[in-house]
TORDO-746280 format. One record per residue (C-alpha): y, x, z; residue in one letter; residue number from 1. Coordinates in steps of 0.05 Angstrom, whole numbers. Each point is the difference from the previous one (the first is absolute). Layout:
VEXLUM       py       px       pz   lumtor   gupa
VEXLUM        Y        X        Z        A    NUM
...
This chain:
VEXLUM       py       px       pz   lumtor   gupa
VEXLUM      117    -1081    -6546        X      1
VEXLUM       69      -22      -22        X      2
VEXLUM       -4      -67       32        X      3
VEXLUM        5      -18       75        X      4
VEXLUM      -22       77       15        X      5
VEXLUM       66       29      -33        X      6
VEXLUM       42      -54       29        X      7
VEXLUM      -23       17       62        X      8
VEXLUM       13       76       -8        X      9
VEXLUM       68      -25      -23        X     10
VEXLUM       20      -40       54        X     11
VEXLUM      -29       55       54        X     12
VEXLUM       38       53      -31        X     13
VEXLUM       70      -41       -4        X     14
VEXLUM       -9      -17       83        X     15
VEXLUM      -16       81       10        X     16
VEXLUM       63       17      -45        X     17
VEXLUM       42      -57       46        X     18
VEXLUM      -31       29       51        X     19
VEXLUM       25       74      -18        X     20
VEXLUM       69      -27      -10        X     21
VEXLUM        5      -28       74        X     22
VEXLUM      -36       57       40        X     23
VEXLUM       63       24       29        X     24
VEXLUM       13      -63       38        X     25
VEXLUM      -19       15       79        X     26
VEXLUM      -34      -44       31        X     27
VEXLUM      -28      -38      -68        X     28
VEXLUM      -19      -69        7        X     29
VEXLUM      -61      -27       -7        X     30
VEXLUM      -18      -39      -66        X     31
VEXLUM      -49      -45       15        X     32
VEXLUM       -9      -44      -59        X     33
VEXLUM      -13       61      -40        X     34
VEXLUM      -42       28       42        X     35
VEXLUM      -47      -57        8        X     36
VEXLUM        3      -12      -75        X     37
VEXLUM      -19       74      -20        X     38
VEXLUM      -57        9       59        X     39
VEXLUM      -29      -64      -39        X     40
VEXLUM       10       22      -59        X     41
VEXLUM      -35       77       22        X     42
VEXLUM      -69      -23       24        X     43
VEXLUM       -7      -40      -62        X     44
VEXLUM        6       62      -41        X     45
VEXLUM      -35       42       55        X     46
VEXLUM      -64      -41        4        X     47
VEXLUM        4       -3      -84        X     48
VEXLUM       -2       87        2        X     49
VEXLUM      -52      -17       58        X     50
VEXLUM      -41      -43      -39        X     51
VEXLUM       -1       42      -58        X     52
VEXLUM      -22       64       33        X     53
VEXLUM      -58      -42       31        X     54
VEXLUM      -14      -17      -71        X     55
VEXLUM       -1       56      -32        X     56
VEXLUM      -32       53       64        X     57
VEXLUM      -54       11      -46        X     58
VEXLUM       30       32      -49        X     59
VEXLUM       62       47       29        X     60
VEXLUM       -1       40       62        X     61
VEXLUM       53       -9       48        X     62
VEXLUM       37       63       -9        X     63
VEXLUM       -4      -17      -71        X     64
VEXLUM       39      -65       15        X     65
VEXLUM       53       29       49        X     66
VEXLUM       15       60      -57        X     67
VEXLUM       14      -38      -62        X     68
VEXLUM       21      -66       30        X     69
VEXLUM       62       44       33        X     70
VEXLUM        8       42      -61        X     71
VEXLUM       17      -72      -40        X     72
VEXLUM       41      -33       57        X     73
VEXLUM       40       69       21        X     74
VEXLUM       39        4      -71        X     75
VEXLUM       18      -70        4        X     76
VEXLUM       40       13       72        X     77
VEXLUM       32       57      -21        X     78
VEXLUM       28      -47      -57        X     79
VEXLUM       14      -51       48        X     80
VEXLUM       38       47       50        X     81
VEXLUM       31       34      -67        X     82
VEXLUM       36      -64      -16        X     83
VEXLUM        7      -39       73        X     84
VEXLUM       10       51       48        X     85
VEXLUM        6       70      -29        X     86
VEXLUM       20       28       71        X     87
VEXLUM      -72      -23       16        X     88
VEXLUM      -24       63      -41        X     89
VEXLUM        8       49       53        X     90
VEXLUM      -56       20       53        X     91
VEXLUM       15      -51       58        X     92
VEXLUM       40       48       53        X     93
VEXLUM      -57      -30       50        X     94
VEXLUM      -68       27      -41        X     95
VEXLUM      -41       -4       65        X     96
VEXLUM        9      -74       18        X     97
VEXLUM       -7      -17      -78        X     98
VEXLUM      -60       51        0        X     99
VEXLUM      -38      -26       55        X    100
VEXLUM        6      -75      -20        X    101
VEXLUM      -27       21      -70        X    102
VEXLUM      -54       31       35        X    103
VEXLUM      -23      -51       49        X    104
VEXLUM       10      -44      -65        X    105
VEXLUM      -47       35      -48        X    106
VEXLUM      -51       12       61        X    107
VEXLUM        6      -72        5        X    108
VEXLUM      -20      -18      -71        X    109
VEXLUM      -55       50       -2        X    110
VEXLUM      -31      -36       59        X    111
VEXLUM       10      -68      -28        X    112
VEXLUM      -18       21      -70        X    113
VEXLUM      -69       31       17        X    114
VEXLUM      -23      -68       40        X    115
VEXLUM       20      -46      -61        X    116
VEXLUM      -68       22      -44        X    117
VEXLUM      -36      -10       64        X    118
VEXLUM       24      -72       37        X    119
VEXLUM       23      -62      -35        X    120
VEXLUM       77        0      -10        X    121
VEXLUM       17      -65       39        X    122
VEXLUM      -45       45       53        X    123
VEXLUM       40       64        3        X    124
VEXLUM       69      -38      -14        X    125
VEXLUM      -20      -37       66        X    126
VEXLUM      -10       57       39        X    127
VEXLUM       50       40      -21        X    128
VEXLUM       55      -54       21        X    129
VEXLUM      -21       12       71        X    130
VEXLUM       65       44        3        X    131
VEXLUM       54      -41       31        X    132
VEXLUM      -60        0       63        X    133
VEXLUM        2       75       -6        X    134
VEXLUM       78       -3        7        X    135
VEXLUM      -13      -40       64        X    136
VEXLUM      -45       54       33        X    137
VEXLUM       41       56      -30        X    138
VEXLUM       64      -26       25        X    139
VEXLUM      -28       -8       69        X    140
VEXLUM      -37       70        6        X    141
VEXLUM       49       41      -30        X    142
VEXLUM       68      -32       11        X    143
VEXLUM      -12      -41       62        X    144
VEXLUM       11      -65      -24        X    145
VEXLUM      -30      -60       38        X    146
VEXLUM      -59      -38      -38        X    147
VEXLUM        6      -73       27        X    148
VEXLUM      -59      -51        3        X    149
VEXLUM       16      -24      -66        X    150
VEXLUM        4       67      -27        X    151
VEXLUM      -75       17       33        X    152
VEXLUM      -20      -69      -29        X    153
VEXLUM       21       31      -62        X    154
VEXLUM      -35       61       10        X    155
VEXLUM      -75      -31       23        X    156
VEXLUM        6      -48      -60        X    157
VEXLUM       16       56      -52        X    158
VEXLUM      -66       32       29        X    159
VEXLUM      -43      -51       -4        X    160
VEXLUM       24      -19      -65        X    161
VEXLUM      -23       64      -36        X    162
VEXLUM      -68        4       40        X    163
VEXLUM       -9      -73      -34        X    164
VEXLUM       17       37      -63        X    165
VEXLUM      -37       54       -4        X    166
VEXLUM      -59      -18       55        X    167
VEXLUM      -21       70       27        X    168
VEXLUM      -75      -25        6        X    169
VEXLUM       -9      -19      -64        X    170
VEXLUM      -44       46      -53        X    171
VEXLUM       59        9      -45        X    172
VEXLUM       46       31       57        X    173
VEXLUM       24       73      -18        X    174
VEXLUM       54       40       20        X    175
VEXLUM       36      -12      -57        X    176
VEXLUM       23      -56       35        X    177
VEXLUM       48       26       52        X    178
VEXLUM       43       37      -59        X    179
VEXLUM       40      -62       -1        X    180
VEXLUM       14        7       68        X    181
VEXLUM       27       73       -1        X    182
VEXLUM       45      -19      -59        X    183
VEXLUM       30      -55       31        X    184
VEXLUM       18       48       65        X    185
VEXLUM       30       46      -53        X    186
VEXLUM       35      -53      -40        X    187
VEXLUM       27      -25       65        X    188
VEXLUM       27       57       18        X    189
VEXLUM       32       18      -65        X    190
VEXLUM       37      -59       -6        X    191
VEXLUM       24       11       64        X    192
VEXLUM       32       69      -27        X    193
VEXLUM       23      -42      -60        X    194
VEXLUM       45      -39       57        X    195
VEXLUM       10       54       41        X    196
VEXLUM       15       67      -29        X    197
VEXLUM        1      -23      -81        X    198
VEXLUM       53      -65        4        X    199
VEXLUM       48       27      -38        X    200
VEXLUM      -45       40      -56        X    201
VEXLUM       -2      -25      -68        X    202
VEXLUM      -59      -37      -10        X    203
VEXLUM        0       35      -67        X    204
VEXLUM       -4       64       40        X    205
VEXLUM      -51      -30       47        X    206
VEXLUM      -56      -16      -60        X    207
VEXLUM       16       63      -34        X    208
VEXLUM      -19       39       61        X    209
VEXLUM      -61      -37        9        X    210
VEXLUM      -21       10      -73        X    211
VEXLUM       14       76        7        X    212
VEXLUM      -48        1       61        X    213
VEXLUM      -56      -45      -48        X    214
VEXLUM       10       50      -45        X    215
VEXLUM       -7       66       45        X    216
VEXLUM      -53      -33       39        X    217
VEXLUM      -35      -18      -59        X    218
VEXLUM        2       68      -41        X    219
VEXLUM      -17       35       70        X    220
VEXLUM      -68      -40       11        X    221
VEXLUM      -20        5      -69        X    222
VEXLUM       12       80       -1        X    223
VEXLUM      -42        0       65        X    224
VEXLUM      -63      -49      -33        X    225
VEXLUM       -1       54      -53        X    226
VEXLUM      -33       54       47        X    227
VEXLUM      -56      -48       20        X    228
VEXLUM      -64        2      -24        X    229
VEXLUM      -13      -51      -62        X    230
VEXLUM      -51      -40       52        X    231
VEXLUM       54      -18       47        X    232
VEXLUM       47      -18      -54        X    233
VEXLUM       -3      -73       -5        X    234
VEXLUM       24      -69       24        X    235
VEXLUM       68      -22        4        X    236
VEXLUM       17       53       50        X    237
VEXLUM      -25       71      -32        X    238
VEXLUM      -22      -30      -77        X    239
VEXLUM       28       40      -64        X    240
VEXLUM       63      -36      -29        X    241
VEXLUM      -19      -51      -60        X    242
VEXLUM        5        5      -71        X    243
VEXLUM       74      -45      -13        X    244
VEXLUM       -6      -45      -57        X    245
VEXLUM       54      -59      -24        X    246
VEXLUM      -32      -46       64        X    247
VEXLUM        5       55       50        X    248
VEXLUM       69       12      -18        X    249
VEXLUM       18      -69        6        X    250
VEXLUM      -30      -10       70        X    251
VEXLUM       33       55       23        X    252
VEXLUM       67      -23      -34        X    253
VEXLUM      -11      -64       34        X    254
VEXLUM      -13       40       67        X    255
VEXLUM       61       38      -10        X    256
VEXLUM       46      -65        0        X    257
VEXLUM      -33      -30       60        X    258
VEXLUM       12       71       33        X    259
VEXLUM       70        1      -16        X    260
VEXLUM        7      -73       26        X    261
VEXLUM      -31       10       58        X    262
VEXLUM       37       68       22        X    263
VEXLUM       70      -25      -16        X    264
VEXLUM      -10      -69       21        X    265
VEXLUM      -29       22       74        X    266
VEXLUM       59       43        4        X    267
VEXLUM       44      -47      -15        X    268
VEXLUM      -28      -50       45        X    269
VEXLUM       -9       35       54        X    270
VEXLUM       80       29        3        X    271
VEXLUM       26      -70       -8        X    272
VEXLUM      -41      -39       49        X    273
VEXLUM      -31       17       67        X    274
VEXLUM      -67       10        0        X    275
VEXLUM      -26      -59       44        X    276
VEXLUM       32      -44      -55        X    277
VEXLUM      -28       28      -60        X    278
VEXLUM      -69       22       26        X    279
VEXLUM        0      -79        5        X    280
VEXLUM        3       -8      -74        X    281
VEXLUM      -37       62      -14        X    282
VEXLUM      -62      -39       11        X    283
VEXLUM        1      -33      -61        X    284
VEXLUM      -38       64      -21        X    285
VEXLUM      -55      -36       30        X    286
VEXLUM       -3      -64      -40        X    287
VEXLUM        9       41      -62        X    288
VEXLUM      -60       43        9        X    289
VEXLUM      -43      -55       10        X    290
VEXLUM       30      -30      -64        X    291
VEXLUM      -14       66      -42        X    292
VEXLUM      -66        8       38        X    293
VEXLUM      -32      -74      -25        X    294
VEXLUM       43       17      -68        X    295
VEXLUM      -26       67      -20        X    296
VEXLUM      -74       13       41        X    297
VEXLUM      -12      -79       19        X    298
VEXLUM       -3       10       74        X    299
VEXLUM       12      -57       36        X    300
VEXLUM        3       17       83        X    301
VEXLUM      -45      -34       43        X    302
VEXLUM       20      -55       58        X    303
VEXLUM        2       59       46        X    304
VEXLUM       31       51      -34        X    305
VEXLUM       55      -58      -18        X    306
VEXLUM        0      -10       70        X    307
VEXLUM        8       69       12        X    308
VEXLUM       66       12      -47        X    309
VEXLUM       24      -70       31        X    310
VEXLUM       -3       33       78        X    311
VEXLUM       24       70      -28        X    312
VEXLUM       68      -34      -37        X    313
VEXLUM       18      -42       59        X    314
VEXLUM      -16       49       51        X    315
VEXLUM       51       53      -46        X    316
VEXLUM       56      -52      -11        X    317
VEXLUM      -17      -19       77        X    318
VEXLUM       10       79       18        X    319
VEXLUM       67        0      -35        X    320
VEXLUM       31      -60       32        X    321
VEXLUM      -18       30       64        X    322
């Protein structure tokens, strides 16, 4: 774990301490260079965590997951902000914006999460990159914005590239399926916050929010499983939590890292580069969960699922260049 993963921790928590050092700047500029390289550098360690949980579904519940993953990664920011940015260790003066982006972001996973035992990964990765079309809608029924022909191009190709994915007649079609969906509407709109209302947060401060919320969310859901009745309590949703042994700490070491990757590194990419640039790159996520996916569970997408992922990244990247 002390090879590429801690180098990567490294080099994410130097740009958040930079990052601290420059917040007082008005208007800051935007970095793109470091934005592109860190969004690219996010989804590889995202769809590693993502892969991992699909891998090991069967043997932790989800709370399970969200409790100790957090509990590992939330000492290592308050290290991080400790040394880079000790100003970073007060509550934000702005909980609510930080508190509602957490929770859209852990609502988010939990969607996301519970469809990975259930689809193939290339599958749900697929569908859940339909967000820059649900930016398109968004922007036009709640802010007004004008969706040009390209950008309703965009939008009927997105469409028909998940119903090539997922093929609503077919016998294996369950609702498990449109979980992808909702979290990319609630990714979508989180990142927007990120741009919005969170610019000039530490990212530090970001991810340490977010693991708080894992870990309340988490420790809520398994106090609330305990009053069920032993019949109901099973799956990945409402199973005990698992015996931890020297593998089971490991993967969830291992999930830990990508989770602190992946919550600093969004942060950071998203307050250095505007979002029709980076959601560009952030489809790389793609490509690596098809990589993991034939790597780790030998699935190997059909021509029309392929076809499928091809429609829904051109029709996002279209979406954004509208």
């Amino acid at each position: 774990m002390r090879g590429p993963y801690f180098l990567s921790c490294s080099f994410l928590i130097k740009g958040a301490g930079r990052m601290a050092q420059v917040k007082s700047q008005r208007p800051r500029a935007d970095n793109i260079p470091l934005a592109v390289g860190v969004i690219v550098l996010t989804v590889l360690a995202l769809s590693l965590g993502d892969a991992l949980i699909k891998l090991t579904s069967g043997n932790f519940v989800i709370w399970q997951i969200f409790v100790i993953r957090s509990l590992i990664a939330i000492p290592v920011l308050l290290l991080a902000l400790a040394v880079a940015a000790p100003a970073g260790l007060r509550v934000p003066g702005d909980l609510g914006w930080v508190g509602l982006r957490s929770l859209m972001l852990v609502v988010m996973w939990i969607c996301y999460y519970l469809s990975l035992p259930k689809l193939t990964l290339s599958a749900a990765a697929a569908a859940y990159y339909t967000l820059p079309i649900f930016i398109t809608l968004f922007s036009a029924l709640f802010i007004g914005d004008r969706i040009s022909p390209k950008g309703w191009i965009a939008v009927f190709a997105g469409f028909l590239g998940v119903v090539l994915i997922l093929r609503p007649g077919a016998d294996d079609f369950n609702a498990y399926a449109i979980l992808p969906l909702v979290s990319a509407m609630l990714y979508a709109g989180a990142m927007i916050l990120t741009r919005s209302k969170c610019r000039d947060h530490n990212p530090l401060v970001l991810s340490l929010a977010l693991n708080v919320a894992f870990v309340i969310a988490g420790a809520l859901a398994a106090s609330l499983i305990l009053l069920l009745p032993d019949t109901l309590r099973q799956g990945f949703l409402f199973a005990p939590w698992a015996a931890m042994g020297g593998g089971e700490w490991l993967s969830m070491g291992l999930m830990a890292v990508a989770i602190l990757i992946g919550s600093i590194g969004a942060a950071i990419a998203y307050q250095n580069g505007p979002p029709a640039v980076i959601g560009a790159f952030d489809f790389a996520y793609i490509g690596f969960a098809a990589l993991w996916g034939l790597i780790f569970f030998a699935e190997v997408p059909d021509m029309i699922s392929t076809l499928g992922m091809a429609l829904i990244v051109g029709a996002g990247i279209l979406s954004l260049r509208q």
